[in-house]
C-alpha positions in Angstrom: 9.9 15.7 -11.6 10.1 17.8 -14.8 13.9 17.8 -14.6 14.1 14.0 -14.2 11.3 13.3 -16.8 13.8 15.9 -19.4 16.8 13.9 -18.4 14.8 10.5 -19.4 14.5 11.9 -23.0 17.8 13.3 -23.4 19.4 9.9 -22.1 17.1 8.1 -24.3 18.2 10.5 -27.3 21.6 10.3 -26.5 21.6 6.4 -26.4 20.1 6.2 -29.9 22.3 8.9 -31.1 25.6 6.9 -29.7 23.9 3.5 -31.3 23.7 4.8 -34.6 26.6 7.1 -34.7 28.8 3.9 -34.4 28.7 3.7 -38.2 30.3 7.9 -38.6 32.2 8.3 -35.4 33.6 5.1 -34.1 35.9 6.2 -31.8 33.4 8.2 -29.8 30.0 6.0 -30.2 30.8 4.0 -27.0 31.1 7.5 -24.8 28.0 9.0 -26.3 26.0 5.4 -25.7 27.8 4.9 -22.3 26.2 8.6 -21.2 22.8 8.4 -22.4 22.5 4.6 -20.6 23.3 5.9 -17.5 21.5 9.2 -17.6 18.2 6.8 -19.4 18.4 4.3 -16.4 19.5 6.9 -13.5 16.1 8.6 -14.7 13.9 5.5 -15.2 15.1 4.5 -11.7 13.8 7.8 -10.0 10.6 7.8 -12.5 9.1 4.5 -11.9 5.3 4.5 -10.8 4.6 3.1 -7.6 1.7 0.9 -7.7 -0.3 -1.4 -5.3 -1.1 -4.0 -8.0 1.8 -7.0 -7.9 1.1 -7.4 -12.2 2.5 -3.4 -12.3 5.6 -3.8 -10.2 6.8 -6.8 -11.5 6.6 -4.6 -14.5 8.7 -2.3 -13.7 11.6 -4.3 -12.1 11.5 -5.9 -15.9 12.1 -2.3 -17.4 14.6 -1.4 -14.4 16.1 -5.3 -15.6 16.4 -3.6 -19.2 17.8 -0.4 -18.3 20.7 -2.3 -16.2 21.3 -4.6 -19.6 21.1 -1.3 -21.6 24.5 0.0 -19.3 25.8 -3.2 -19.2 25.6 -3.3 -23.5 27.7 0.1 -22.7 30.4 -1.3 -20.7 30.8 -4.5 -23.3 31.7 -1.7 -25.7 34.8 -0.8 -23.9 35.3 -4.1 -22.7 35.0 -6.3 -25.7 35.7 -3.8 -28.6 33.7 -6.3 -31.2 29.8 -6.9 -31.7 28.8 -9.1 -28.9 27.7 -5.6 -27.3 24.7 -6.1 -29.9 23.0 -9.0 -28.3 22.7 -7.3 -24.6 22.0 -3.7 -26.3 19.5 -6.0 -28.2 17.8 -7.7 -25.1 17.9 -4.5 -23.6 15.7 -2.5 -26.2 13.4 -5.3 -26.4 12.6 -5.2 -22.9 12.1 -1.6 -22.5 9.5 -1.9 -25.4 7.7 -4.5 -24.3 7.1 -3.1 -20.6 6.8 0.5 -22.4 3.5 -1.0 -23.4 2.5 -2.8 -21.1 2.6 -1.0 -17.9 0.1 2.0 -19.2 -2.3 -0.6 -20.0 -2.1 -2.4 -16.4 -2.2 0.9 -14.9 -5.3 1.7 -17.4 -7.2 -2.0 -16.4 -6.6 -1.6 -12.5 -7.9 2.4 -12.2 
C-alpha cells in the first residue's frame, strides 16, 4: 500500500511537472504528462476507499471519471498537437479537486 500510495505522488508530480514544463521543453512535455497520468490514475484506481455509504462511491467513480479525462488530456497531446488538450486536462483537474474534498468529509460525516 506504501508503494502504491508513493506511486500516487510521483504520478501526481510528474503530471504537474509535464503541465508546466510545456512552456521550457516542448518537445518532451507530452511524454513526461502522458507518464505521470497513467502512473496518477493506475494508483488512484488501486487506492480508492471502499465504503458502504452510496454518497462515498459515487464519489469515487467521479475522481476515477477525472483520472480517465486526465489520460485522455495526455493522449489529445499527441493526437491533436494544439491546445484543445487544455479543456479535458482542465475538466480533469477540476474534478479531482472537488472529490479530493469531498470524499474525506463523507467519510468524516458517516463514521
Amino acid at each position: 500500500m506504501k508503494t502504491i500510495q508513493f506511486l500516487y505522488y510521483v504520478g501526481a508530480v510528474a503530471l504537474l511537472v509535464g503541465a508546466v514544463s510545456r512552456m521550457f521543453i516542448p518537445e518532451y512535455y507530452s511524454y513526461i504528462y502522458m507518464a505521470g497520468a497513467v502512473v496518477f490514475a493506475v494508483a488512484q484506481f488501486l487506492l480508492r476507499p471502499r465504503h458502504k455509504h452510496f454518497m462515498v462511491r459515487r464519489l469515487v467513480v467521479q475522481q476515477q471519471i477525472g483520472a480517465l479525462l486526465l489520460v485522455t488530456a495526455g493522449v489529445l497531446m499527441f493526437v491533436l498537437h494544439n491546445n484543445e488538450w487544455m479543456a479535458v486536462m482542465f475538466a480533469g483537474a477540476l474534478m479531482e479537486l472537488y472529490t479530493a474534498f469531498r470524499i474525506p468529509s463523507e467519510i468524516e460525516k458517516h463514521e
